[in-house]
C-alpha positions in Angstrom: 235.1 29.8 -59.2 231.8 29.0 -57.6 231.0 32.8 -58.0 231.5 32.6 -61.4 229.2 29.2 -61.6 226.7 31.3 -59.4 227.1 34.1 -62.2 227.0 32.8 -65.3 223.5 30.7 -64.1 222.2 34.1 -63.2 223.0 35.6 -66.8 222.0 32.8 -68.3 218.6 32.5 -66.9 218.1 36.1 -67.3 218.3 35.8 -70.8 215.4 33.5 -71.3 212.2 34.4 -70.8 208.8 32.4 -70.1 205.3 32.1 -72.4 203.6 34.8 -70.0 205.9 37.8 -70.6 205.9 37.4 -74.9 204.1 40.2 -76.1 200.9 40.3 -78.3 202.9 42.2 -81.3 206.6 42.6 -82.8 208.4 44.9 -84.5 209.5 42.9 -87.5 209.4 39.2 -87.8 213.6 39.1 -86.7 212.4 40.2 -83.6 209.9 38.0 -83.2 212.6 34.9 -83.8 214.7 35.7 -81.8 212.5 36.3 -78.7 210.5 33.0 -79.6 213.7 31.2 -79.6 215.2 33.1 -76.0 211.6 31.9 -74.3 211.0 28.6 -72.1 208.1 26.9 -74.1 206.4 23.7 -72.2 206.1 22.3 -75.6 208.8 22.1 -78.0 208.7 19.8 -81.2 210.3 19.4 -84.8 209.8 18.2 -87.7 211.6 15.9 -90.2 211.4 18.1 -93.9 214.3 16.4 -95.5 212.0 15.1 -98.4 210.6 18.6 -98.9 211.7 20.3 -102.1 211.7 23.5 -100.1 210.8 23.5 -96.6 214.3 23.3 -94.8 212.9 23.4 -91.6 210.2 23.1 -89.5 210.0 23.9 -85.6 206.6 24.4 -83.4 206.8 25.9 -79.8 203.8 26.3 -77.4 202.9 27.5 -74.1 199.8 25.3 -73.9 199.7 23.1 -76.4 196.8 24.9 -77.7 198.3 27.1 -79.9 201.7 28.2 -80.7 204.2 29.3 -83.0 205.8 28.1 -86.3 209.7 28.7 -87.2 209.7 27.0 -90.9 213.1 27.7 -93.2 211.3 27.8 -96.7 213.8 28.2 -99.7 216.5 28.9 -96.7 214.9 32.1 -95.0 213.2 31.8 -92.0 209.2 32.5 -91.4 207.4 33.0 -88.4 203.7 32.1 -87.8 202.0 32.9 -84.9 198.5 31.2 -83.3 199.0 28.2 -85.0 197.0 25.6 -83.8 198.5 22.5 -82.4 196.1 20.3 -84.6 197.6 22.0 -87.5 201.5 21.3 -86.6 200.1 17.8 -86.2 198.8 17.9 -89.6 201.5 19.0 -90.7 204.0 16.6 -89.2 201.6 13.7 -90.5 201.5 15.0 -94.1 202.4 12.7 -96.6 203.9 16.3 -98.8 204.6 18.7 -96.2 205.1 21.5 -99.0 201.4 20.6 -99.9 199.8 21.2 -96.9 201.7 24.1 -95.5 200.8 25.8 -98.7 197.1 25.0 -98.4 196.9 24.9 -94.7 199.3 27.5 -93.6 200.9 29.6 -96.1 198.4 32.9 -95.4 197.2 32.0 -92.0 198.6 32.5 -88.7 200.1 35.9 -89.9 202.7 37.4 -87.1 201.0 40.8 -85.3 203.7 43.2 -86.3 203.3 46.9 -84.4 202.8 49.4 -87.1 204.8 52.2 -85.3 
């Protein structure tokens, strides 16, 4: 049994990664979820969208609190912004309409670096 403990920790570590082994580019923005949301960020944070019209979700991950990574569920498919600043999630957050502001503030910017091979 305390194999299989010693195991599954092994796996289940190995499946994560940390901020300094993401790469600069994806191949499609599903890639780039799922390898944001298998990495050990030092700054994780959500945000409360439930009077949005159609942001479903919102979630910000960072390795430095500097900049960092968006996951937003707009219209129930899922987005991926990358280099977003943490003064912007803040904004964000704070916004009195969060549709408002992520289409003025974010919406464009921040594009994912997708590999064009």
């Amino acid at each position: 049994m305390k194999k299989y403990i010693l195991f599954l920790l092994f796996v289940l570590s190995s499946c994560s990664q940390n901020c300094k082994e993401l790469p600069g580019s994806y191949k499609n923005h599903e890639e780039a979820i799922t390898i944001v949301l298998s990495t050990n960020f030092k700054y994780t944070n959500n945000c409360d969208v439930s009077e949005s019209s159609f942001i479903t979700s919102a979630d910000y991950y960072s390795c430095d609190n500097k900049e960092g990574y968006l996951i937003a569920g707009i219209n129930n498919k899922k987005y991926i912004y990358q280099n977003m600043p943490y003064e912007v999630w803040e904004g964000f957050k704070n916004a009195e309409s969060k549709g408002k502001f992520y289409n003025h503030k974010i919406r464009g910017s921040y594009r994912l670096s997708l590999n064009n091979k």
